[in-house]
C-alpha positions in Angstrom: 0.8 -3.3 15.2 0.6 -4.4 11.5 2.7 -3.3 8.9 1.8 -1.5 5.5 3.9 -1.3 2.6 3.3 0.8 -0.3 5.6 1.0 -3.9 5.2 1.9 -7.3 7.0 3.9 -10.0 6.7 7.7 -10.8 6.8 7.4 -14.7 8.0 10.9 -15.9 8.3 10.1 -19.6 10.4 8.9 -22.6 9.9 11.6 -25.0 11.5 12.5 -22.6 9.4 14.0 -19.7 9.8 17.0 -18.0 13.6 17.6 -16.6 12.4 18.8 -13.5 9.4 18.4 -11.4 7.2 17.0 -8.2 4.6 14.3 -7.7 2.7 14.4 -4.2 1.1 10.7 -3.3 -1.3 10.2 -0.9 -0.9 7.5 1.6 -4.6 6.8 2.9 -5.6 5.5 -0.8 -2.1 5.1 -2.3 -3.0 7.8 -5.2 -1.8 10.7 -7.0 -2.4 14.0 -5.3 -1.1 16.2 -7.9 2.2 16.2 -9.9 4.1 16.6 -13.5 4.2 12.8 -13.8 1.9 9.7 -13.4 2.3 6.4 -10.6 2.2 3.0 -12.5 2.2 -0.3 -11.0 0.9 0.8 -7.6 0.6 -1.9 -5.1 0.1 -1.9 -1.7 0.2 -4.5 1.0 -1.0 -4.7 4.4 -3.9 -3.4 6.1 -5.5 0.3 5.8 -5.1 2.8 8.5 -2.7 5.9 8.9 0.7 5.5 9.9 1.5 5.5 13.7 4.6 7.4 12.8 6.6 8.8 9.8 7.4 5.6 7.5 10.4 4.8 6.2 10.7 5.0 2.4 13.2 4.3 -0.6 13.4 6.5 -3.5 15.3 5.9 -6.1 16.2 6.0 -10.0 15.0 3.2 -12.2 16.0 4.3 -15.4 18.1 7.3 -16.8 18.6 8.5 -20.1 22.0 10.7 -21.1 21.2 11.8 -24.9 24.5 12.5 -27.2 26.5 10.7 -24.5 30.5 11.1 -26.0 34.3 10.5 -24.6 33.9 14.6 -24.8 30.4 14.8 -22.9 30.9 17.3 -19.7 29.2 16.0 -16.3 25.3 16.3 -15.8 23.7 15.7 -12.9 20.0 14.5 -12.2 18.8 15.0 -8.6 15.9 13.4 -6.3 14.8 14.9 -3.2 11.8 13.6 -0.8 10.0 14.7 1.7 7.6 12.6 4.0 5.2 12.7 6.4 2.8 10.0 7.9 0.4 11.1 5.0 2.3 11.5 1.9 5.3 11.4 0.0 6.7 14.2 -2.5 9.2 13.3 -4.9 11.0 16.0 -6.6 13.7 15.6 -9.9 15.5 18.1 -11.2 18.0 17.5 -14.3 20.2 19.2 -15.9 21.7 19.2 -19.6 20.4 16.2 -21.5 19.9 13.9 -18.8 16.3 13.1 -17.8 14.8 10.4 -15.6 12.1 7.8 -17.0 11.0 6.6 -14.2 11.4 6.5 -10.2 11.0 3.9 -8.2 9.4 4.7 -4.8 8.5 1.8 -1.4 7.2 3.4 1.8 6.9 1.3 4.7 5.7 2.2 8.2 3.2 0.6 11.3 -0.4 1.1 11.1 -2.9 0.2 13.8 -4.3 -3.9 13.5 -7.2 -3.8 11.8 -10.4 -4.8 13.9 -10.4 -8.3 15.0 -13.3 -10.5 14.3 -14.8 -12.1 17.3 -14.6 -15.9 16.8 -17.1 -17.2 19.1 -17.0 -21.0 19.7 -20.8 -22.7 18.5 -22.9 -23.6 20.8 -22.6 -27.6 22.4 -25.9 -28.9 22.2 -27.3 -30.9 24.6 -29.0 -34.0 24.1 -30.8 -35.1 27.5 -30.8 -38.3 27.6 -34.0 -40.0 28.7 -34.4 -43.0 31.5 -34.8 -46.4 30.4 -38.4 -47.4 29.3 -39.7 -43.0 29.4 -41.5 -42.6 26.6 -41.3 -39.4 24.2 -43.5 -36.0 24.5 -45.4 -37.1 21.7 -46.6 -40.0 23.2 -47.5 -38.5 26.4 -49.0 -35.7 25.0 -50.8 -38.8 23.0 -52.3 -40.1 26.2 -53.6 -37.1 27.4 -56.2 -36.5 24.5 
């Protein structure tokens, strides 16, 4: 089996985005599905293939933003939730007062099959024959019969 690993960041927004929302990404082509947010800095490592099984995956806040933050401020809270399958991963946020998330940072990794081996075939050995002492060459024997 070879591994796969996929990461990236969900980036909801600094004007600020919405305070609560989804993104659904697609394993197969590490892409957006749909979603109130956009994926930067997608990479992915490994070969392509579906996972064998569910992957394991990390989700977690990058960067949060509490606006008018005071010794008087009451609590807020800023949620993630995930689900996963062997075929995507849906992030959810949800935020309340003026906390909001900028960014999420997201890694999935899980076993997909090995990719195809190429055959490496050794070259062929060629053969020299080697002649007796004092033969002579084709050429010349095809010489003498003209």
């Amino acid at each position: 089996m070879a591994l796969r690993i996929l990461n990236g960041f969900v980036n909801i927004g600094n004007n600020p985005g919405p305070k609560n929302g989804r993104v659904a990404i697609r394993f197969s082509d590490h892409q957006l599905i749909d979603g109130d947010a956009t994926i930067i800095e997608r990479k992915t490592i490994g070969p392509e293939g579906r996972f064998i099984a569910t992957p394991a995956k990390h989700v977690a806040l990058r960067q949060i933003t509490l606006i008018g933050a005071s010794g008087s401020m009451p609590n807020y809270t800023f949620r993630l939730g995930d689900e996963i399958t062997r075929d995507d991963l849906v992030i959810t946020w949800n935020g309340s007062g003026p906390a909001f998330s900028e960014e999420v940072s997201y890694m999935v990794i899980g076993e997909v099959p090995d990719p195809a081996r190429a055959i490496v075939g050794r070259r062929p050995i060629r053969r020299v024959r080697s002649k007796p002492a004092g033969a002579k060459s084709r050429s010349s024997r095809s010489k003498r019969r003209r």
